[in-house]
C-alpha positions in Angstrom: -8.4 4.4 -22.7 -7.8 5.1 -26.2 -7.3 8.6 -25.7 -4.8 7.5 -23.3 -3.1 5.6 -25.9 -2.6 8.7 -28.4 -1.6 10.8 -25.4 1.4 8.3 -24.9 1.8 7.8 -29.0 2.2 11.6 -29.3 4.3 11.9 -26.7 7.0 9.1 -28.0 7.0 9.2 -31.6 9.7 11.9 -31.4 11.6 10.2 -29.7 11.4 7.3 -32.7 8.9 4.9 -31.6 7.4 3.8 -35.0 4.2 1.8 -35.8 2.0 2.1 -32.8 -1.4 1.5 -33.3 -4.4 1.1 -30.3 -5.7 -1.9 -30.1 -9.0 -1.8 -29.0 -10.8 -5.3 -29.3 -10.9 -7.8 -26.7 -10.9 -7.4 -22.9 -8.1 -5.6 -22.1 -7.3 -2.1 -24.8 -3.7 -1.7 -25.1 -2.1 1.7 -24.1 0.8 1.4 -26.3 -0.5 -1.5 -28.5 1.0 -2.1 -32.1 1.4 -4.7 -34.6 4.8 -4.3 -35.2 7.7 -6.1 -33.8 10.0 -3.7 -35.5 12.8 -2.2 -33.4 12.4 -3.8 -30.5 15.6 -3.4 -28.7 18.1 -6.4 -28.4 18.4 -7.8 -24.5 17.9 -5.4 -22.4 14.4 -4.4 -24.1 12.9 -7.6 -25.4 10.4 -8.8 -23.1 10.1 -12.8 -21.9 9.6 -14.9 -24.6 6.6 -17.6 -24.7 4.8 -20.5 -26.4 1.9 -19.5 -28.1 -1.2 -22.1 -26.3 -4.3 -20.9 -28.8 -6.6 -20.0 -25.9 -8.1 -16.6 -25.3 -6.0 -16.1 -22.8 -2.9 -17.0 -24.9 -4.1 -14.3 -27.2 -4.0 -12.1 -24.4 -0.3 -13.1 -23.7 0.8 -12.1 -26.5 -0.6 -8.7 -26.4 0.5 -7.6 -23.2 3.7 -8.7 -24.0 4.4 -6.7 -27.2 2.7 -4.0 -24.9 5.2 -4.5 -23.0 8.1 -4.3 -25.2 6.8 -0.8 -26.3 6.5 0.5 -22.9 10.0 -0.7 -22.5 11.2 0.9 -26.1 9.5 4.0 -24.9 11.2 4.0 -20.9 14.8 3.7 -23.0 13.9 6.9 -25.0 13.3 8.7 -22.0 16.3 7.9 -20.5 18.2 8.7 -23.4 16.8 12.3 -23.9 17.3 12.3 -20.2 20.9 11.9 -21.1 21.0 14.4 -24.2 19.9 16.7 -21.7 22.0 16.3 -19.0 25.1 16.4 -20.6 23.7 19.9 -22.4 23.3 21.3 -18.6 26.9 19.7 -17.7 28.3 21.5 -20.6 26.5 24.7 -19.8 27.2 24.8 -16.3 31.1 24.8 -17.0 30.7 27.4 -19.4 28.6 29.4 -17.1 31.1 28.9 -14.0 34.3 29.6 -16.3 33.1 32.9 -17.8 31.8 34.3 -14.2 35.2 32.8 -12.5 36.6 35.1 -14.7 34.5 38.0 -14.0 35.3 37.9 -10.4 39.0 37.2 -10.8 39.2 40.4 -12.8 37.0 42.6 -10.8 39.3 41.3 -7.7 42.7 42.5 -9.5 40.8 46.0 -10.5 39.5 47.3 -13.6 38.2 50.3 -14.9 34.1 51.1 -14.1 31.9 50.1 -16.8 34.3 47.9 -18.6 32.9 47.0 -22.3 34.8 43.5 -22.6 33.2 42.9 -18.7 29.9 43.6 -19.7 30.9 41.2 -22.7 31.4 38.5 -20.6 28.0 38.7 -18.5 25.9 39.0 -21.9 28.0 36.0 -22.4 26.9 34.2 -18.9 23.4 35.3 -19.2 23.1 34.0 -22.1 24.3 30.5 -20.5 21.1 31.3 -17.9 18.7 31.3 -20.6 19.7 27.8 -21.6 19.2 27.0 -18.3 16.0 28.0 -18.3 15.5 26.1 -22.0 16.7 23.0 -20.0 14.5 23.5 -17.4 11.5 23.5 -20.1 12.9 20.4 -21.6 13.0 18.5 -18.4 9.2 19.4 -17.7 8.5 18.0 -21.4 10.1 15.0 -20.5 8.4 14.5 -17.0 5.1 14.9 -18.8 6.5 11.7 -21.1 7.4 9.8 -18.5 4.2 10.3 -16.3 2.5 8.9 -19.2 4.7 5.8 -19.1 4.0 5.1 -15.9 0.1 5.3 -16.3 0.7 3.0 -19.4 2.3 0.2 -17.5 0.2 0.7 -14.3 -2.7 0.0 -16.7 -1.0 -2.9 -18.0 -0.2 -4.4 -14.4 -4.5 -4.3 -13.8 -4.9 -5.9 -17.3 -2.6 -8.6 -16.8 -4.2 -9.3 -12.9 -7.2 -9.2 -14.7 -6.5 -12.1 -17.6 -5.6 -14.5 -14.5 -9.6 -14.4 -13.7 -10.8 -15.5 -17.4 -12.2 -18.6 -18.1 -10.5 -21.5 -20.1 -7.3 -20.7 -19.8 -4.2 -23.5 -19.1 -1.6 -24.0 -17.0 1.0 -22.5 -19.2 -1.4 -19.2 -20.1 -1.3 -18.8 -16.1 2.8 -19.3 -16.1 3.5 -16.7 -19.0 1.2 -14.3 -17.0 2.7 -14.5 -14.0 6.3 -13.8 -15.9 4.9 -10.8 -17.4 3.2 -9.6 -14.2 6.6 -9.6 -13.1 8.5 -8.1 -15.3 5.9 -5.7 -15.3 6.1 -5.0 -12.1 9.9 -4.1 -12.2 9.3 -1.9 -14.9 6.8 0.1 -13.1 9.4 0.6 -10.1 11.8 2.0 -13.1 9.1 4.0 -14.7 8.4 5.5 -11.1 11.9 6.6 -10.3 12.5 7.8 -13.6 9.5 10.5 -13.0 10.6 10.9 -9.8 14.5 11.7 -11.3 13.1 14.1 -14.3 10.6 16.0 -12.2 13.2 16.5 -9.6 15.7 17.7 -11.9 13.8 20.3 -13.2 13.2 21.9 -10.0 17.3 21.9 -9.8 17.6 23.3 -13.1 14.7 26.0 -12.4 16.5 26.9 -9.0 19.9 27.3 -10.7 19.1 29.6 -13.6 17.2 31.8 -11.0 20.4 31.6 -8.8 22.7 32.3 -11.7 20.2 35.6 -12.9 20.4 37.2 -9.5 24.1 36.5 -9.3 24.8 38.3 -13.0 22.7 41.2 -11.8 25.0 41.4 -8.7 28.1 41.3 -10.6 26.5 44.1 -13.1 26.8 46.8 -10.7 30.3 45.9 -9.9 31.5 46.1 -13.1 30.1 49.8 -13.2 31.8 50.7 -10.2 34.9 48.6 -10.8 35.0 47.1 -7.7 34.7 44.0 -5.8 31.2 45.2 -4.2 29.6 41.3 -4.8 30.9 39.6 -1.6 28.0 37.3 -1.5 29.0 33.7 -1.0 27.9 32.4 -5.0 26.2 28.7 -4.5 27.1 26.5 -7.3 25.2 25.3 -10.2 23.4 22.3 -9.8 23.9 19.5 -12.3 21.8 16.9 -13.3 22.3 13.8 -12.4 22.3 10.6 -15.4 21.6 7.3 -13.9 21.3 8.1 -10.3 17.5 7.6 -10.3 15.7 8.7 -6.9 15.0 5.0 -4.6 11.8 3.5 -4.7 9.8 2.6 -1.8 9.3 -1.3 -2.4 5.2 -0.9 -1.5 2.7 -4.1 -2.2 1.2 -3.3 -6.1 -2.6 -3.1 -6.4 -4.7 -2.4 -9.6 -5.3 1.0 -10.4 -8.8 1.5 -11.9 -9.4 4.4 -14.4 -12.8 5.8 -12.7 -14.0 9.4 -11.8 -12.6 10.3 -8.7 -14.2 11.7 -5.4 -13.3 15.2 -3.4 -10.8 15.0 -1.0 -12.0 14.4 3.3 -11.3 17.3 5.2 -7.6 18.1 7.0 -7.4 16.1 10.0 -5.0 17.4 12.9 -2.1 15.0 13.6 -2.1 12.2 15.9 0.9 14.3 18.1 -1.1 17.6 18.2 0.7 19.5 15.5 -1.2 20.7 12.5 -0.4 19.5 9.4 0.1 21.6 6.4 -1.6 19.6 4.3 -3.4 16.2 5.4 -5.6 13.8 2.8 -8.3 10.4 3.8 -7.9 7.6 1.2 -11.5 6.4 2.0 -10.7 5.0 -1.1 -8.1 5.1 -3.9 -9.6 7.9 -6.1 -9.5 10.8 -4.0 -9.1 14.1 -5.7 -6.4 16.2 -3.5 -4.2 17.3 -5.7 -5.5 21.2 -5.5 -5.5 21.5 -2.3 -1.6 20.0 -2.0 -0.3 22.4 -4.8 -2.2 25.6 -2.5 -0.6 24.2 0.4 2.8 23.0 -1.0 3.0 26.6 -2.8 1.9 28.7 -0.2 4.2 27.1 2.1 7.0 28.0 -0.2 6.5 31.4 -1.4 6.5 32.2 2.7 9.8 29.9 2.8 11.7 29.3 -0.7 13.6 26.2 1.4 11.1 25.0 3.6 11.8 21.4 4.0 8.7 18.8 4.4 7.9 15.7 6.1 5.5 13.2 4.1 4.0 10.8 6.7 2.4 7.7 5.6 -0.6 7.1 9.0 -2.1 3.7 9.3 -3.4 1.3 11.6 -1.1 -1.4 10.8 -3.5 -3.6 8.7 -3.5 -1.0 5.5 0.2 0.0 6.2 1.0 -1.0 2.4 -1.9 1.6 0.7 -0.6 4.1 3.0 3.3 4.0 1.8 1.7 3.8 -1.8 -0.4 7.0 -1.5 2.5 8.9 0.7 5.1 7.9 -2.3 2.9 9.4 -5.0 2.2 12.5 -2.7 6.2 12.7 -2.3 6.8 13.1 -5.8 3.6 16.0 -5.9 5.4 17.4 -3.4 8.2 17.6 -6.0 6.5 18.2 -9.0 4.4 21.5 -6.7 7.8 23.3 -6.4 9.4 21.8 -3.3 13.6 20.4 -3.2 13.5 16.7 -3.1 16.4 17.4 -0.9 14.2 19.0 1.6 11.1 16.5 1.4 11.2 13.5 3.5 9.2 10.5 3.7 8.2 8.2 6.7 5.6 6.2 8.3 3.6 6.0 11.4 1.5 3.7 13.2 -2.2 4.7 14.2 -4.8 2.9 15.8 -6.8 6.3 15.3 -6.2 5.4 11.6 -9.5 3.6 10.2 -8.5 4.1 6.7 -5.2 5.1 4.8 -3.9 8.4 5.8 -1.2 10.5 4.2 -0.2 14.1 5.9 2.6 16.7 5.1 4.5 18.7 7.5 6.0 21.5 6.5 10.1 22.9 8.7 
């Protein structure tokens, strides 16, 4: 886990986290662990304050909960570069619209072929795609950060559930705990959608500047000719979003252990008689099928650039929770593998086929 810890140190520390430091004595390692209470943000970052009890477990307290502020410190710096960026794609985008509005407008009216100032003005636009394409790689930075957020406080969730099961602890131990389990918990939706918000983004972003290249290229031959021949319906630029993170799924939380995971069951057809693109058996919770998702999801894709598809979350009733959990986290694969979020849906199903957690993709 301590590796895990630099991972997430590098990661933040341009983005100004200062001071962090693993912490790896007693039970539970810290992921984010420092010694310094320095620039912890005022109210909306300071974690739930407590009485120090001198147990073990008090000890304990006190570590997750300056964990906890860090993980916090380091969630606000990713929404903040998420903000830096978007308002450098909202800028861009209006540059990029303006200067082809005007290419059109002119070719429209008439102009002679191979006009030097109209040339001008798409080495100006495609100069605007590039940044697109700089934002794009930005966005995947971040989504890289913020994945490593959410591990962070995922592991902290399991350490804290953990503490509850230690030996001479008292009542007011127990009470701080369950605060921080909490508040933990909320943060961990945040961190979630956050992901979700940056990984989804980039896809925009990445769609756009491709959308923009092949519209320049278009517009190039008209300007030889000096004529309207682009009569192709242009699709706007899509613009990030700021605060609007994606909904989270309100699932049951459940410790995530850090332990080698297993190969993936083999595809199972659907309960309804359709095949399934892609379909995954949570025997248990550290099934390895991300592979054979990104084949599927990108193989589904390069055949249909807009395919839309289905997540369905299969169980028998009884582990209907660990089903929605696994379907969210293959949602946002789904995502992160290339697909719109606009075009991915997510639902559930009721099997009594289902003897364990199920989670299988359709694809439009």
């Amino acid at each position: 886990m301590k590796n895990v810890a630099i991972k997430v140190f590098a990661a933040f520390c341009a983005l100004g986290l200062a001071g962090c430091a693993s912490d790896d004595e007693g039970m539970f390692p810290s992921l984010l662990g420092s010694d310094s209470q320095e620039n912890i943000y005022a109210n909306s970052s300071n974690v739930v304050n407590g009485s120090y009890t001198g147990t073990f477990v008090g000890q304990r307290v006190s570590a997750f909960r300056q964990e906890l502020s860090q993980i916090k410190q380091a969630q606000k710096s990713g929404e903040r570069e998420l903000e830096k960026i978007n308002a450098n794609i909202s800028n861009n985008a209006s540059l990029y619209q303006k200067t082809i509005s005007t290419v059109e407008t002119k070719l429209q009216s008439g102009t002679t072929p191979g006009n030097p100032n109209m040339y001008a003005m798409l080495q100006q636009a495609q100069g605007n795609v590039q940044t697109m394409f700089a934002n794009s790689n930005a966005l995947e930075n971040l989504s890289t950060k913020t994945a490593n957020i959410l591990t962070s406080v995922n592991y902290l969730e399991n350490s804290i559930a953990a503490a509850f099961s230690i030996s001479g602890a008292v009542d007011e131990d127990h009470k701080q705990l369950r605060e921080l389990q909490n508040e933990a918990m909320t943060i961990a939706q945040k961190a979630a959608a956050l992901n979700d918000n940056v990984t989804s983004a980039a896809n925009f972003q990445q769609q756009s500047a491709i959308q923009a290249s092949q519209e320049i290229n278009a517009l190039h031959e008209s300007v030889k000719t000096g004529s309207n021949t682009f009569n192709a319906v242009r699709r706007p630029v899509l613009q990030q979003r700021t605060k609007a993170y994606a909904p989270v799924v309100p699932v049951a939380r459940t410790e995530k252990p850090i332990i080698p995971v297993k190969k993936a069951a083999a595809p199972a057809i659907a309960a309804n008689g359709n095949l399934p693109l892609f379909s995954v058996r949570f025997t248990d919770n550290n099934v390895d099928y991300k592979d054979g998702l990104n084949s599927a999801v990108k193989s589904a894709l390069s055949r249909k650039p807009n395919a839309s598809f289905e997540v369905v979350a299969i169980s028998n009733g009884n582990n209907q929770n660990n089903a929605q959990q696994h379907a969210s986290r293959i949602f946002e694969e789904v995502v992160k593998f290339g697909a719109n979020a606009n075009n991915v849906s997510l639902n559930a199903r009721i099997s009594e086929k289902a003897s364990v957690a199920e989670v299988q993709v359709f694809v439009k």
